[in-house]
N, C-alpha and C positions, 0 to 999 in steps of 0.2 A: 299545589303549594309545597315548598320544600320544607324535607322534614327533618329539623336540628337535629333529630335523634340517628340520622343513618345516614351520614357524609359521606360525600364521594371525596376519595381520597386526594385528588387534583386540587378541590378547593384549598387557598389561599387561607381558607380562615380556619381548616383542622389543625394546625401545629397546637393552637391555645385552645382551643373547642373543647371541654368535658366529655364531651359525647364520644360513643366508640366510632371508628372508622371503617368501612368494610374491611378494608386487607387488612389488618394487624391484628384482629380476631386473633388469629396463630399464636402471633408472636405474645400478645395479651395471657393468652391461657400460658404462654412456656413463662410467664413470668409471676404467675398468683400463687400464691403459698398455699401451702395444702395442709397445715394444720393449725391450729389457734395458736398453739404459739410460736408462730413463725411470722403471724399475723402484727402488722409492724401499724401502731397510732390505734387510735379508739380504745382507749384503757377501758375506762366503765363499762363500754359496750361488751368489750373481751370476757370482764369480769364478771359482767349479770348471764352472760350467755354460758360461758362456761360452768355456772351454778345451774343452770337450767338442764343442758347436758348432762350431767355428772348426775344430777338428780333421777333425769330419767332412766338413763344406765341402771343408777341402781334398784330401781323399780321397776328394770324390767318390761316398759314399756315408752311408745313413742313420747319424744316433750309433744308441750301445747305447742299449736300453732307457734309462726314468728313473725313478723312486720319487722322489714327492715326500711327506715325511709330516711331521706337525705336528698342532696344533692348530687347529680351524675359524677361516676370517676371515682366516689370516693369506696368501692370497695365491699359493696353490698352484693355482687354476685361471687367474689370471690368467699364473702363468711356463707354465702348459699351452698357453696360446694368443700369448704370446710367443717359445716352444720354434719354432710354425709358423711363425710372421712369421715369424721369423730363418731358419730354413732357406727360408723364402719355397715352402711346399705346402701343403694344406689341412689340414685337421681335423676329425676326426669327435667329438662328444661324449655318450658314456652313463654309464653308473654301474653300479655292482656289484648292486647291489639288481635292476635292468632287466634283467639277464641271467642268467635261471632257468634256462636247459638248453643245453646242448652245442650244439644243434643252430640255437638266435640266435646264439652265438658262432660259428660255422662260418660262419653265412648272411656276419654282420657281418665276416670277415675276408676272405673270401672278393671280398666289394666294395671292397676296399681298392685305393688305385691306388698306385704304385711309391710310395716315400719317403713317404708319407700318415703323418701324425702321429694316433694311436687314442689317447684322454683315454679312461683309465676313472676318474672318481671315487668315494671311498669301496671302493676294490676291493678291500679284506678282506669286502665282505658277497658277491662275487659266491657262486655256487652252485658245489659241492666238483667235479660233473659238465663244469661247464667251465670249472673252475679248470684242471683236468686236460689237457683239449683248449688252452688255452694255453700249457702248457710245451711241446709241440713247436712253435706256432706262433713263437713268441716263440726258439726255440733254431734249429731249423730252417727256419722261417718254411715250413711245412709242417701238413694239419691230413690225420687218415685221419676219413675220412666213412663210418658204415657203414649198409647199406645191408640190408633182410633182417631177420628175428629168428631167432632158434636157430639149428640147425646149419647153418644154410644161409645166415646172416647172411657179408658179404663188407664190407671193411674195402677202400675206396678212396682213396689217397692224391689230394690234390690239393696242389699244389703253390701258395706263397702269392707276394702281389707284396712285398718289403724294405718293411718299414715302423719306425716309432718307435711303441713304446707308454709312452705314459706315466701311470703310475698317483699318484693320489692317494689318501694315507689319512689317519684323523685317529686311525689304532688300528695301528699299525706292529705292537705285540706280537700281533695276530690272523691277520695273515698266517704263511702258512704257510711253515718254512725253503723247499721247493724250488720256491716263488712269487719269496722274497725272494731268491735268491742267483742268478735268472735277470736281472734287474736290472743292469746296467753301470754305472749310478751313482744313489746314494742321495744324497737331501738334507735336512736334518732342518731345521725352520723353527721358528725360535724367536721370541716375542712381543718386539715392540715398542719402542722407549724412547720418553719422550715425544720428545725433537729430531727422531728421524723419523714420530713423528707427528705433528709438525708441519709437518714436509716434508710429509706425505700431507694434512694440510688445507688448505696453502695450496695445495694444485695444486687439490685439489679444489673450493675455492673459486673460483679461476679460473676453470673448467671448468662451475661452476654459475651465477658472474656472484654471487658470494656478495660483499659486501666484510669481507674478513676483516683485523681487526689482530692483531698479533703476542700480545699479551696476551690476547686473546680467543680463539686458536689454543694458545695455554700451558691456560686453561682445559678445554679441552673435550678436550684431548691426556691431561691428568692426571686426567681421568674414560672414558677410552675402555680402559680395562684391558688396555690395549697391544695390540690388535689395530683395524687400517686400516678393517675393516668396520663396527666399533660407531663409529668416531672417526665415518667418513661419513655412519654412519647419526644422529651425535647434530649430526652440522654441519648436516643437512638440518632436524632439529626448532630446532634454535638459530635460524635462519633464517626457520621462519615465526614464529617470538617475535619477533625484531629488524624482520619487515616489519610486521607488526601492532600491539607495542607497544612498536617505539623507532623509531630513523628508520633503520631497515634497516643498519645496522653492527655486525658482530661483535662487541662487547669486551669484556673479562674481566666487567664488570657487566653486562652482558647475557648473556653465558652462563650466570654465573653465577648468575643469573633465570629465564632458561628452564627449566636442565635442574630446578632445583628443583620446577617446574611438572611435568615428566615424572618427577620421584622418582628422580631420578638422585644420590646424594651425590656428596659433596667425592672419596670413595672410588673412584666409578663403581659403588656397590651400589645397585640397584634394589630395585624391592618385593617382588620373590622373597629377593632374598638377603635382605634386614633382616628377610621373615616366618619363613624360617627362622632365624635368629642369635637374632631373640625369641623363636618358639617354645623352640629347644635350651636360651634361657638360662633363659627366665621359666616354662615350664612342666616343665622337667626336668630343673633347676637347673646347667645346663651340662654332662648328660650324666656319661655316653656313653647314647646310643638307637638302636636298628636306623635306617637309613634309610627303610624302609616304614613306623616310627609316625612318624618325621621326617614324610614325604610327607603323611600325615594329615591330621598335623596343620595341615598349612600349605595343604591342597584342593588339593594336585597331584598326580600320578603322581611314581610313587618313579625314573623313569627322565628324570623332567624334572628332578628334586631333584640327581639323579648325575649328568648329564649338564649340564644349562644354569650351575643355580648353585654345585654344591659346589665345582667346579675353580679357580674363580676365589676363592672364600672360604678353601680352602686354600696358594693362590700369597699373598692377604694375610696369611695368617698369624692369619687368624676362626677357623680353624676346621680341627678333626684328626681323621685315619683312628686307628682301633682297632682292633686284634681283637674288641674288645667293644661296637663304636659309635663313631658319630659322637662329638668331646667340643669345645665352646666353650672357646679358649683366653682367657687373660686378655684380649689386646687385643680379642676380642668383648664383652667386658663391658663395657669402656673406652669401646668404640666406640658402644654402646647409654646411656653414659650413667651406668653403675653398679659399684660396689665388687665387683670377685671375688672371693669368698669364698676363704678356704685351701684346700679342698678343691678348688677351680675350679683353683689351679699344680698341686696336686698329681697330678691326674686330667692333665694336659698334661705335666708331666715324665712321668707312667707312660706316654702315648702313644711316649714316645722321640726328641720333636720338638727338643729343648732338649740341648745338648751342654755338658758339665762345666765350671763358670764364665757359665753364662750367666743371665740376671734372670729369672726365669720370668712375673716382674711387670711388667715392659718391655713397651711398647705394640711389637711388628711388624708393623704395619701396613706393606702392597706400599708401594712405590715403585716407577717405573719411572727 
């Protein structure tokens, strides 16, 4: 099964994808700020973490734990490795996925040097066996290593060096209560407005030697569906259109050229999302359909359908959960071009989506 989280760069549907890509890893890290405040949107978040920091410093000892949870792209690995700057210690980085048994978790804590900041991201997939072996690390900064099988197996404490762990997830409700309540402080990361994504492209423009105008960063801000990593990743494809077919400057009509070229709308809906919105409308008359004939029908896995495109199709307001299926709300019609039939508000008030007095015929297309 393909896995949204690790695109192959070929694919058609990474321009607008959250998820990181293999190759631009590089280019990703030359672009992450490297101290809080350089750290551009999530005010509150900025402000509770930096009290948590400041505090520890002056105490002289590692902060609590961190939870950082959100939705992909928005920037949770980058405060992982501004969490270390700022205490000024290293950082180690794996993932949940990478740590199948008790016994890599043991080896990996066990290397730990005093105050050493531990990045797991994605750490609701780690494994249940040393999900377990973390609660005493993380509580007592202590792991029992055993040692033996059967009755003669022997349970050895080793004692751990104070460290910070701080986890990323983009599935908060998967972890488990006595994971989350070992955590000292939670931060929940919310998408984007365009103004700081525009913040986030002029920096990055800088940083690329891009020249970007203000109106040409309004563009591509109001197609990045408010997350810093699609904004980056559509400044870098805007870029090779402005050096190849204009005279190398950003501007609203060069952006707005480009992403056309890449199948980007006015929206920020790429070829996934429009193949599913025409699918749901034009062959199932706006639904409601399982998500796996969804998937079908549009040639992808039903877990790239749920995961890459539906999230953002339902934040526009394209598109609603059901007990009974996916169903195209009126402004998907709108949005493709065509009259939504009665049945098409009716089927969207039955979802529950439309609260008493409201148009069910009204375009709600996102904004940020």
């Amino acid at each position: 099964m393909n896995d949204p989280q690790a695109t192959d760069s070929g694919a058609e549907t990474d321009l607008a994808s959250p998820f990181p890509v293999a190759d631009e890893r590089d280019v990703e890290a030359s672009l992450r700020p490297k101290h809080l405040d350089e750290f551009v949107g999530q005010p509150k978040v900025r402000e509770q973490l930096q009290l948590v920091l400041e505090s520890a410093m002056r105490r002289n000892r590692p902060p609590d734990h961190v939870l950082l949870s959100g939705p992909p792209g928005l920037g949770k690995t980058s405060l992982a490795m501004i969490i270390a700057a700022e205490l000024g210690v290293p950082i180690r980085v794996t993932s949940g996925p990478a740590i199948e048994r008790a016994g890599d978790l043991a080896a990996l804590l066990t290397s730990l040097t005093e105050g050493e900041v531990l990045f797991i991201d994605e750490i609701h997939r780690i494994a249940r066996p040393a999900e377990e072996l973390l609660y005493m690390a993380m509580e007592d900064f202590r792991v029992d290593v055993v040692v033996g099988k059967g009755p003669g197996a022997t349970a050895i404490p080793l004692e751990l060096a104070p460290f910070t762990l701080v986890g990323a997830t983009t599935r908060a409700g998967l972890l488990t209560g006595p994971l989350r309540d070992r955590f000292g402080f939670t931060a929940h990361m919310d998408f984007y407005d365009v103004a700081e994504l525009e913040t986030v492209l002029h920096r990055s423009a800088a940083l690329l030697g891009v020249p970007l105008r203000d109106d040409g960063a309004v563009e591509i801000a109001g197609r990045s569906r408010g997350t810093p990593r699609i904004a980056n990743r559509l400044l870098r494809r805007v870029r090779d259109y402005a050096e190849v077919r204009a005279d190398g400057v950003v501007t609203e009509a060069v952006a707005s050229a480009a992403l056309a070229v890449y199948d980007v709308d006015e929206l920020g809906l790429d070829r996934l999302d429009r193949a599913v919105l025409d699918a749901l409308v034009r062959r199932f008359g706006g639904g409601p359909v399982g998500v796996g004939t969804l998937a079908v029908a549009v040639g992808e896995e039903a877990e790239t359908v749920e995961e890459v495109a539906e999230p953002f199709l339902v934040r526009a307001g394209l598109l609603a959960r059901t007990s009974r299926g996916r169903v195209a709300t009126p402004a998907a019609w709108h949005h493709l071009g065509l009259t939504p039939p009665a049945s098409a508000a009716h089927g969207y008030l039955a979802s529950g989506r439309f609260g008493a007095g409201v148009d069910p015929s009204a375009p709600t297309l996102f904004q940020e």
